[in-house]
C-alpha positions in Angstrom: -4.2 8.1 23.2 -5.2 11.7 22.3 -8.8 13.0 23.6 -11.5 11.9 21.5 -14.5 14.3 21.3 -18.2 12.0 21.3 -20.4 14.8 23.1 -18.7 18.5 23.5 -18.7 17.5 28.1 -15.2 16.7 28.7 -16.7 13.8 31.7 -18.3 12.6 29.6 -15.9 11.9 26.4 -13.6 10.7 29.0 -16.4 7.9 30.4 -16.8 7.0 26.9 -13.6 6.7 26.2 -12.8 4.7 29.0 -15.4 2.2 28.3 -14.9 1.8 24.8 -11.2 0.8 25.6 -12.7 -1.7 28.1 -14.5 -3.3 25.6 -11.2 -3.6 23.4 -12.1 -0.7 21.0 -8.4 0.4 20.6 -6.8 -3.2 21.0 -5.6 -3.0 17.3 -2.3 -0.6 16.5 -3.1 2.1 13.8 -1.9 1.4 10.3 1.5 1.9 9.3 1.1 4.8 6.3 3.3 4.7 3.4 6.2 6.8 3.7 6.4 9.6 0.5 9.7 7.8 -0.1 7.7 4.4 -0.6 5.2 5.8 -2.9 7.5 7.1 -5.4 9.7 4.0 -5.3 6.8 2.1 -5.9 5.4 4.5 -8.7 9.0 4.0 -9.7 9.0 0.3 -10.8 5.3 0.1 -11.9 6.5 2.8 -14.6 9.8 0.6 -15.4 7.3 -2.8 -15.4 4.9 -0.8 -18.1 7.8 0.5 -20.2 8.8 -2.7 -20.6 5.6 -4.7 -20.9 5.0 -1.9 -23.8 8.9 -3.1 -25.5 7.7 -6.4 -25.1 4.5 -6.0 -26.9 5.9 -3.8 -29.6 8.5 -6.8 -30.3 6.4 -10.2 -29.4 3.1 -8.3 -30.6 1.5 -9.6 -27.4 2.4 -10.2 -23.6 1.4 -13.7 -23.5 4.6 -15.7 -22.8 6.7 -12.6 -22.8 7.8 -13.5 -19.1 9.0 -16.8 -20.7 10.6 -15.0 -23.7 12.1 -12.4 -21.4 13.9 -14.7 -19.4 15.7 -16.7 -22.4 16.6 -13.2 -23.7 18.3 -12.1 -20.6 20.1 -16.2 -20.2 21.3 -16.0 -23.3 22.8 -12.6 -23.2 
């Protein structure tokens, strides 16, 4: 656990420190963040899920059923 700073007097942090572990303060881990790697990924497929949603729209004239539509498309191929 790094040193947190409450009141500027080093005993002090440290006391409160100590007690606010004592009362569980730091029982929970940290969040994971999202690797850079992730994030693009991620930006990735939201750009390949609009590109086609936008086909899908220019050939059905709407998205509603296009999942459906979609499917058959790619069974039948």
């Amino acid at each position: 656990m790094k040193p947190m700073n409450f009141t500027g007097i080093a005993n002090d942090d440290r006391r409160i420190a100590e007690e606010l572990q004592a009362m569980g303060a730091f029982d929970q881990p940290e969040v994971a963040a999202h690797s850079v790697i992730s994030e693009a990924l991620s930006a990735v497929s939201q750009f390949l899920t609009w590109m086609r949603w936008k086909g899908e729209y220019g050939v059905y004239g709407c998205r509603v059923g296009a999942t459906a539509a979609y499917t058959l498309e790619t069974r039948s191929a």
